[in-house]
C-alpha positions as CSV (number, residue, x, y, z in Angstrom):
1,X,9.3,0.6,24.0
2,X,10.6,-1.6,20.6
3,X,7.0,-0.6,19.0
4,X,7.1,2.9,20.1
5,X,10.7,3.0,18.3
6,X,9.5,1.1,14.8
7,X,6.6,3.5,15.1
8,X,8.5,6.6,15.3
9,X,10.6,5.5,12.4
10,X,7.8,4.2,10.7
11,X,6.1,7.8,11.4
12,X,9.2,9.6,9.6
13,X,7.5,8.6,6.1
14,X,5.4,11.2,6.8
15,X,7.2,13.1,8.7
16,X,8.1,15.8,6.3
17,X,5.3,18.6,5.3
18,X,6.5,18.4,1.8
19,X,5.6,14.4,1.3
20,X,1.7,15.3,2.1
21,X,1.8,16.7,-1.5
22,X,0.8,13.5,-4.1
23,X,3.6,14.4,-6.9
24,X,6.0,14.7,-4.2
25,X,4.6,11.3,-2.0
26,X,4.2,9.2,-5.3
27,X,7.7,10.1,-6.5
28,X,9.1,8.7,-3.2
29,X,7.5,5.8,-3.5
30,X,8.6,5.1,-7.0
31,X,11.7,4.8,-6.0
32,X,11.4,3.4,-2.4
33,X,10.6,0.3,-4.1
34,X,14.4,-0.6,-5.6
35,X,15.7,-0.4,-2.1
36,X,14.3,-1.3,1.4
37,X,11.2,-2.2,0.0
38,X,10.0,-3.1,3.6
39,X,11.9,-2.3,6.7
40,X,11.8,-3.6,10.0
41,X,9.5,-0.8,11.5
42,X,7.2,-1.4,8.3
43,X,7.0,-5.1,9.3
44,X,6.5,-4.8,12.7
45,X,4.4,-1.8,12.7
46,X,1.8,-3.0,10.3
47,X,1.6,-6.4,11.9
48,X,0.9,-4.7,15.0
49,X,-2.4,-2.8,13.3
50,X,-3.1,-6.4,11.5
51,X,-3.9,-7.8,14.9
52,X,-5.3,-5.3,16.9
53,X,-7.6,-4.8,13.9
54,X,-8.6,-8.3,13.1
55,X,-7.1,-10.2,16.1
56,X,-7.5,-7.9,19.3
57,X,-8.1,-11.1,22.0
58,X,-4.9,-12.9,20.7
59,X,-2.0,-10.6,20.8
60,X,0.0,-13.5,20.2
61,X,-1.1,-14.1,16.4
62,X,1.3,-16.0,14.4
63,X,1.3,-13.0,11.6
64,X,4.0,-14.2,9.8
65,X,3.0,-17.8,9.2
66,X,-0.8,-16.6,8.2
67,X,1.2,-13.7,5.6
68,X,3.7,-17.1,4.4
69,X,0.2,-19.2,4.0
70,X,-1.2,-16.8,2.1
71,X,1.4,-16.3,-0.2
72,X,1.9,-19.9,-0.9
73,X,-2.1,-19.8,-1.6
74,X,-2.0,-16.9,-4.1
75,X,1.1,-18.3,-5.4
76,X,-1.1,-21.1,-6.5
77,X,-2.8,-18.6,-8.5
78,X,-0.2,-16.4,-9.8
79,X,1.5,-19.9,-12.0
80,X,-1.9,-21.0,-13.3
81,X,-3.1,-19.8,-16.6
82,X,-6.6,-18.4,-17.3
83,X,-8.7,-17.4,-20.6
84,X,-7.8,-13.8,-20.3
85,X,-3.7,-14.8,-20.3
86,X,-5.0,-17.1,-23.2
87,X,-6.5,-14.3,-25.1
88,X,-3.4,-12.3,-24.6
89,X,-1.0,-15.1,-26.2
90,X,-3.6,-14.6,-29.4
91,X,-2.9,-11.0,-29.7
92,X,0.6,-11.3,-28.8
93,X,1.2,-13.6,-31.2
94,X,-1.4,-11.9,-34.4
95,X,0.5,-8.4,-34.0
96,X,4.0,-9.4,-34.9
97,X,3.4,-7.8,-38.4
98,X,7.3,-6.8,-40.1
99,X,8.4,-3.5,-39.3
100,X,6.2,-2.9,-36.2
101,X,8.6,-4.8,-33.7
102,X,5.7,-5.5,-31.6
103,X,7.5,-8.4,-29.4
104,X,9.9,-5.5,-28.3
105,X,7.8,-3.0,-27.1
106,X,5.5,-5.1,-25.7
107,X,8.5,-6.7,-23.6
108,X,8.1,-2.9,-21.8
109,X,4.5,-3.8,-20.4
110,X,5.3,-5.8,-17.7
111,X,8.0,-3.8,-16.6
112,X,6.0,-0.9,-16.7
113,X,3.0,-2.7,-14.5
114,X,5.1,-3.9,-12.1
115,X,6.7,-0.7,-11.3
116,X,3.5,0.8,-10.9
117,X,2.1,-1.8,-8.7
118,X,5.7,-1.1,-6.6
119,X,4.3,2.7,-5.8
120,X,1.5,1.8,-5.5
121,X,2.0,-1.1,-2.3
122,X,4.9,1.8,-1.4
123,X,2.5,4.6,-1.6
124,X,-0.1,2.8,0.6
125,X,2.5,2.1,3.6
126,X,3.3,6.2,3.2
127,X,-0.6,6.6,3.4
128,X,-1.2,4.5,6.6
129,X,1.8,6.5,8.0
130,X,0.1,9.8,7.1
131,X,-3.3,8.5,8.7
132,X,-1.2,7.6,12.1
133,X,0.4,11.0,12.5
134,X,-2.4,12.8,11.6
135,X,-4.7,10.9,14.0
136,X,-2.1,11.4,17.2
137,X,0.8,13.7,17.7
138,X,1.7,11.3,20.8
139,X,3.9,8.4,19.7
140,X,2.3,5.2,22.1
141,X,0.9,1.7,22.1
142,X,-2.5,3.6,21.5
143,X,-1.4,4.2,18.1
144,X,-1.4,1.8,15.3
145,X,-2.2,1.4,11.8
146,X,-5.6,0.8,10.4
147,X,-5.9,-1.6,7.4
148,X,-8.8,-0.6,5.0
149,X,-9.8,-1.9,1.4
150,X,-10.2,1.9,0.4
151,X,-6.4,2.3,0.5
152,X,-5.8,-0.1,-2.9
153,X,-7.5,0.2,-6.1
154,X,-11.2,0.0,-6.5
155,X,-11.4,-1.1,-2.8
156,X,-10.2,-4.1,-3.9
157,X,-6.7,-5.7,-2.9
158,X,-7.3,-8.5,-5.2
159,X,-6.7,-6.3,-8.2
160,X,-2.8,-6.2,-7.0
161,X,-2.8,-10.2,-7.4
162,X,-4.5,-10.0,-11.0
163,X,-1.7,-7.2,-12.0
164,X,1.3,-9.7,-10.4
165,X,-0.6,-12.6,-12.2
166,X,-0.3,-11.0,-15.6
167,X,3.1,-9.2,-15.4
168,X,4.9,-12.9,-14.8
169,X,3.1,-14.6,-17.2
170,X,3.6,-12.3,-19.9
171,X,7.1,-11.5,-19.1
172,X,7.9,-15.6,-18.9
173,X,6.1,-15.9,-21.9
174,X,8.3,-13.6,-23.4
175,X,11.2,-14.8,-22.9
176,X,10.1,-18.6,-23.3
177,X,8.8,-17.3,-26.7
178,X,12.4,-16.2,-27.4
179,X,14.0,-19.3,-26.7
180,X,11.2,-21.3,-28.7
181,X,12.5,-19.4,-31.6
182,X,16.2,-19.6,-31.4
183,X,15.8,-23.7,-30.4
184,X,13.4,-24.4,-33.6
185,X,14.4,-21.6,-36.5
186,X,17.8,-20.8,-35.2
187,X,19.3,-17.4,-34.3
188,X,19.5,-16.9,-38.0
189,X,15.9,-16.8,-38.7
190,X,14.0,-14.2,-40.3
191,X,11.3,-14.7,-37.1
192,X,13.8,-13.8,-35.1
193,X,14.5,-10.0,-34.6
194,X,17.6,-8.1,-34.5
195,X,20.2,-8.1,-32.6
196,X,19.5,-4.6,-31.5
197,X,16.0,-5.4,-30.3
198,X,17.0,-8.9,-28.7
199,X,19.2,-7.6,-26.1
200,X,16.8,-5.2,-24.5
201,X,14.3,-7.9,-24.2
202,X,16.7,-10.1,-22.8
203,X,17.2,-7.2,-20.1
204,X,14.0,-5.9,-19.8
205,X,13.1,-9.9,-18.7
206,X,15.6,-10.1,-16.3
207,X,15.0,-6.8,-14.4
208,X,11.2,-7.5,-13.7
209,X,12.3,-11.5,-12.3
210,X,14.6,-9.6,-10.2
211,X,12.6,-6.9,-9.1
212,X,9.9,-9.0,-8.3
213,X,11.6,-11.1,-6.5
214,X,13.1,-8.4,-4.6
215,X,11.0,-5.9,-3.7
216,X,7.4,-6.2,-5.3
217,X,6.6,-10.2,-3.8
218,X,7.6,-9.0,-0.7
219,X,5.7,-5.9,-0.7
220,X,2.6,-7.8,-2.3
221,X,2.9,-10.3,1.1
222,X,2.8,-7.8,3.9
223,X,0.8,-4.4,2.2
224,X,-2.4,-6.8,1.0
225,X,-2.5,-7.9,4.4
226,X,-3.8,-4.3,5.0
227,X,-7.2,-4.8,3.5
228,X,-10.8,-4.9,5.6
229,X,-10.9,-8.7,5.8
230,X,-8.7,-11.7,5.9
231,X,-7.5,-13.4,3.3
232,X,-8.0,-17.3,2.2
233,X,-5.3,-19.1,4.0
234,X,-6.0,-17.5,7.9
235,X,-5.8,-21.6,8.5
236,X,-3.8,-24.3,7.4
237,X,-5.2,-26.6,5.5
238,X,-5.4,-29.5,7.8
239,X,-7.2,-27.0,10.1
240,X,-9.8,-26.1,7.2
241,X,-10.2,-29.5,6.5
242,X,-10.9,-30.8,10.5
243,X,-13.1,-27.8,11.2
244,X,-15.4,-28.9,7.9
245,X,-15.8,-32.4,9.0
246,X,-16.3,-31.5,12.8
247,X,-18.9,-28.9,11.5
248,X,-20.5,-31.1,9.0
249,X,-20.9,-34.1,11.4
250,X,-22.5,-31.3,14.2
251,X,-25.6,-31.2,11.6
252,X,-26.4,-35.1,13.2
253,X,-24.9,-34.3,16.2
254,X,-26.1,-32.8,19.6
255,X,-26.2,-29.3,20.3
256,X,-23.2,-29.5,22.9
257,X,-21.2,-30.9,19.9
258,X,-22.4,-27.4,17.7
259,X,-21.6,-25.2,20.5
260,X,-18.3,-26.3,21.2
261,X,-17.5,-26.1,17.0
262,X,-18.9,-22.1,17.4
263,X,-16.8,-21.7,20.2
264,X,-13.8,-23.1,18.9
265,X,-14.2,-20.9,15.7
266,X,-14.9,-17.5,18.1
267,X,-11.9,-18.2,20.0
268,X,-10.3,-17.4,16.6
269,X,-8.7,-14.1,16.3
270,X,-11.7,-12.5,14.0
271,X,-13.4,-9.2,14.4
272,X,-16.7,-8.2,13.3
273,X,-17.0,-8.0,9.4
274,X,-13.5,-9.2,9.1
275,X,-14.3,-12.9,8.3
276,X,-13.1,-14.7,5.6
277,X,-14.6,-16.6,3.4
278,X,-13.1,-19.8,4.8
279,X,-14.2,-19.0,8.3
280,X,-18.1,-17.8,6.5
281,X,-18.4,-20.9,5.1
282,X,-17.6,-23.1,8.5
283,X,-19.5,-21.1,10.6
284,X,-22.2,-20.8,8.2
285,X,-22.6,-25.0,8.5
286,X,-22.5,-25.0,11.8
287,X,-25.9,-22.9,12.3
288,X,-28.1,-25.0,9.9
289,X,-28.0,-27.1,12.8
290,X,-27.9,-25.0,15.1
291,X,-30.0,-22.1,14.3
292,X,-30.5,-20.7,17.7
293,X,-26.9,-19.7,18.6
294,X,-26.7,-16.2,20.2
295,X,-24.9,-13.8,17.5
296,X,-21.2,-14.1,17.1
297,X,-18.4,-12.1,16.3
298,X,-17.2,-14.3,13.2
């Protein structure tokens, strides 16, 4: 009866004839983002789809340590550096020609992204709303969401990490860039800009930390979940690590010893063509040596 209720509220988001039109849908979303930017039906509704999607023989699924793991694996990602945030600092710092006031407007690019990465994780819950009440006019357990890579970007949920990946960098960069200035010229110095255009930066940085914090992060952790396939980080570490070394020693070992790896890894909550790349690769050692194995669901 709780899941009916989330999914009648969650239902309400496209509820309303006039939020089928995209200006209309798109405009909510833009500004869904600064407040609620997931509810409790969102939460509970779209884990609910997660694991009857990818998980349908273990109801019990731990969603929201897998969605925490996962986060704390792209995180990884998201404070590294690569040669396309390199390049950037280049141009970033070859265009600050006098009179353009290039460090300002560039400090609106990552505000801009972000918000635009907000509707778009907003506009995708609205979607899978739209898809539920257009598939059932009956509100029951037979009902859920359907995660799909079509409903992000180029079929590709990654593209969302890329875009979060950038917007921090550039906006810390920023704003470290700033301070860089004032320690080693002084506030004085004719590398450092007006007060006119220092104040606005200062803002601009501050609202996209905030925001990000608040609503797009936590957005990013529960919407991305909605893709085809799992992401790196369905196990723990420690769990990765014991499954590789059981699989690698079943290569030597008998075929009692690969079975019981195979079965261990179907027991897994993972449908057909869900798999991850983690759960490929195990499985994927375990029948070079044993190559006869009836076909499995991972």
């Amino acid at each position: 009866v709780v899941h009916i209720l989330h999914l009648q509220s969650f239902m309400d988001r496209a509820g309303r004839r006039w939020r089928k039109y995209a200006p209309v849908s798109w405009t909510v979303a833009f500004f869904k983002q600064f407040y609620g930017s997931v509810t409790k039906s969102d939460y509970v509704v779209l884990r609910t789809g997660f694991i009857r999607e990818h998980c349908p023989t273990n109801p019990k699924f731990n969603f929201h340590k897998y969605m925490l793991r996962t986060l704390e694996h792209d995180f990884k990602r998201i404070v590294g550096i690569s040669w396309y945030l390199w390049l950037f600092v280049v141009l970033f710092l070859l265009i600050n020609i006098a009179g353009w006031h290039s460090y300002f407007w560039l400090s609106f690019l990552p505000l801009v992204l972000l918000l635009l990465v907000g509707t778009k994780l907003e506009h995708i819950i609205t979607e899978l709303a739209q898809e539920v009440a257009e598939r059932s006019s009956i509100v029951d357990e037979t009902t859920p969401v359907r995660p799909s890579d079509e409903l992000f970007w180029f079929h590709s949920p990654t593209i969302v990490l890329y875009l979060i990946h950038f917007i921090l960098f550039q906006n810390s960069f920023e704003i470290a860039f700033f301070v860089w200035i004032w320690c080693t010229y002084g506030f004085k110095s004719c590398i450092m800009e007006e007060l006119g255009y220092i104040i606005p930066r200062l803002i601009i940085g501050v609202i996209v930390q905030v925001l990000c914090s608040y609503s797009t992060l936590p957005l990013y952790a529960i919407v991305t979940q909605m893709g085809s396939r799992f992401k790196q980080g369905i196990f723990d570490q420690h769990t990765v690590g014991l499954l590789k070394e059981w699989a690698s020693a079943g290569k030597a070992g008998s075929s009692t010893q690969n079975r019981m790896v195979m079965e261990t890894l179907e027991s897994i909550c993972v449908s057909k063509g869900s798999a991850s790349n983690e759960i490929q690769e195990i499985s994927s050692t375990v029948e070079l040596s044993y190559p006869n194995k009836p076909s499995h669901t991972t």
